[in-house]
ZAMARGU-4260 file (C-alpha; in steps of 0.2 Angstrom, whole numbers, plus 5000, padded with zeros to 4 digits):
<rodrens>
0) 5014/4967/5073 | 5011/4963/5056 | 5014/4976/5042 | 5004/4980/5029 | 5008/4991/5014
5) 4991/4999/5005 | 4994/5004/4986 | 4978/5013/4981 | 4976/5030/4972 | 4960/5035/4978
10) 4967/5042/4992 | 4948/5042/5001 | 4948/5021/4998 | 4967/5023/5004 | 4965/5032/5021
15) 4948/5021/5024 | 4959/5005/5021 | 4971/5012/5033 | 4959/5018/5046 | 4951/5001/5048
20) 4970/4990/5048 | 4975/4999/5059 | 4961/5000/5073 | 4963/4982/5068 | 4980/4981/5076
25) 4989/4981/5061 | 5006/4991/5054 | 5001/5001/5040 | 5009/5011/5026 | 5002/5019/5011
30) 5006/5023/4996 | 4998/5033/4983 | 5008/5026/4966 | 5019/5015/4960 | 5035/5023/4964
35) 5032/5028/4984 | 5026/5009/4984 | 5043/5003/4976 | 5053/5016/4989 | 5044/5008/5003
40) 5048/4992/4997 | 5066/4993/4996 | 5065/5002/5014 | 5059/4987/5025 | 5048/4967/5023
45) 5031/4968/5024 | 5019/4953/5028 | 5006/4958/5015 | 5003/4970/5001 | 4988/4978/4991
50) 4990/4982/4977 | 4979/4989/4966 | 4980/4986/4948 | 4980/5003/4938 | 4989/5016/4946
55) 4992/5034/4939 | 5010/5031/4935 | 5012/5010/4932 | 5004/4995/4933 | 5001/4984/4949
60) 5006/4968/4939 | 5023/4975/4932 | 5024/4981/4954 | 5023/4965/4956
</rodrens>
């Protein structure tokens, strides 16, 4: 299965993201800011990331 990290503050565009992935088959984790992104990073691969730009505590380029 592929995995799919979400990074998106709005938590409402998050969990919708998320919701739709997953009843798409996909492997999905989500997180809310830059750091819990970052943790789940170092924690395991995944296939694909979005990533959203301005996040409450960094920037998705400098994620990146």
């Amino acid at each position: 299965m592929k995995q799919i990290l979400i990074v998106e503050d709005d938590s409402f565009l998050n969990k919708m993201l998320a919701y739709n992935l997953t009843a798409d088959g996909y492997g999905v984790t989500s997180a809310l800011n830059a750091r819990t992104a970052a943790d789940a990073i170092r924690q395991r691969e995944f296939d694909l990331v979005l990533l959203d730009i301005n996040l409450p505590d960094g920037n998705g380029f400098k994620l990146c």
